[in-house]
C-alpha positions as CSV (number, residue, x, y, z in Angstrom):
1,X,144.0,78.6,106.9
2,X,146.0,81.7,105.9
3,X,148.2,81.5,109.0
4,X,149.9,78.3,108.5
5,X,151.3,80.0,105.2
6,X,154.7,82.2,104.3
7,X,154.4,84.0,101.3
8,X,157.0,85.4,99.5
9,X,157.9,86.8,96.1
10,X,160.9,86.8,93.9
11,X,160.0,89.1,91.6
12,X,164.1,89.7,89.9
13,X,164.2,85.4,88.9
14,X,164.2,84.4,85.2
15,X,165.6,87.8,84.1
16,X,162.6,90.0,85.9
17,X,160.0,87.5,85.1
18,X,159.5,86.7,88.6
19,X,157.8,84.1,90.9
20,X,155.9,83.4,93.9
21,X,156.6,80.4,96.5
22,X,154.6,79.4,99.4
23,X,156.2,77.3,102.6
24,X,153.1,75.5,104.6
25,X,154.3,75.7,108.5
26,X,152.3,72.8,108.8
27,X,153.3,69.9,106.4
28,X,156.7,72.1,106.1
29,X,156.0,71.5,101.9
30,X,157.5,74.2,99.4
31,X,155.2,75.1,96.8
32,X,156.7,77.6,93.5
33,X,155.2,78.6,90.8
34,X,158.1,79.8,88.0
35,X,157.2,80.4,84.5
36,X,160.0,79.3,82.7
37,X,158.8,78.0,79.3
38,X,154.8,78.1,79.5
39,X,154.6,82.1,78.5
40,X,152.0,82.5,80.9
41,X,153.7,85.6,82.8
42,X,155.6,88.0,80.2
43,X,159.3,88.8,80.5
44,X,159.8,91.3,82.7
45,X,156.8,91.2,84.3
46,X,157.9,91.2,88.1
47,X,155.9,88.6,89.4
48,X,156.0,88.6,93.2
49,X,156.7,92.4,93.7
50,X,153.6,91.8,95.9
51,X,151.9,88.7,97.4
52,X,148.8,87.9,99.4
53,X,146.5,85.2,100.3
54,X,142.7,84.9,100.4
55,X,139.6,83.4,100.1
56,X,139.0,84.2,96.4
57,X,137.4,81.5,94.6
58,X,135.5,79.7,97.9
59,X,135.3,80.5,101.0
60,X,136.5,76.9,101.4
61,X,139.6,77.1,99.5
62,X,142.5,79.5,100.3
63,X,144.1,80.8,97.2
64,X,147.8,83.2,96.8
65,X,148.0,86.1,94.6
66,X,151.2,87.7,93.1
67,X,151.2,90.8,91.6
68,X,153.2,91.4,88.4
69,X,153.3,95.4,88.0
70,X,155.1,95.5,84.6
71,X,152.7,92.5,83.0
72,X,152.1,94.1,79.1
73,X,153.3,97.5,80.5
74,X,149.5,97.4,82.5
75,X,150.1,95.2,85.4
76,X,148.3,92.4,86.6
77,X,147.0,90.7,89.5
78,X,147.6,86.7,89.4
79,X,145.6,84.1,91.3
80,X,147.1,80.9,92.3
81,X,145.8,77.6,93.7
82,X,148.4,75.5,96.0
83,X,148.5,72.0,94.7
84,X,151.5,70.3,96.4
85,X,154.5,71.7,95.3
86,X,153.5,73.9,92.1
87,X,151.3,76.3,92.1
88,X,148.3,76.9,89.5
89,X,147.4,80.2,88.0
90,X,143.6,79.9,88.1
91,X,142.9,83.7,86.7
């Protein structure tokens, strides 16, 4: 369930990389995803300019998206499953 979730993004951390974080109302958990040595998301990226949630994968799964508008001068949409208190880029 979507509504049990706060997104937010933080798109000016690790000099403009940026990251998302999710806080679950309901088991009152933190979850972050911040790429600081994996590479994953480009410096300067701004990752968490915007955010969302969704059923993206399964319509049994709920997954968070960031957007990173500067990724590779392009700009790219990541999806992220919520496993306790990291989050996983899936695509």
């Amino acid at each position: 369930m979507t509504e049990d979730l706060i997104i937010f993004g933080a798109p000016g951390t690790s000099y403009w990389t940026g990251s998302v974080l999710v806080y679950n109302m309901t088991s009152r958990g933190i979850s972050v995803y911040l790429d600081d040595d994996t590479g994953v998301v480009s410096f300067g990226s701004y990752l968490g300019y915007s955010v969302g949630a969704g059923h993206f994968l399964s319509p049994s799964s709920v997954e968070v998206v960031g957007g990173a508008p500067q990724y590779n001068q392009r700009g790219k949409v990541f999806i992220f499953s919520v496993n306790n208190e990291k989050l996983q880029v899936v695509s």
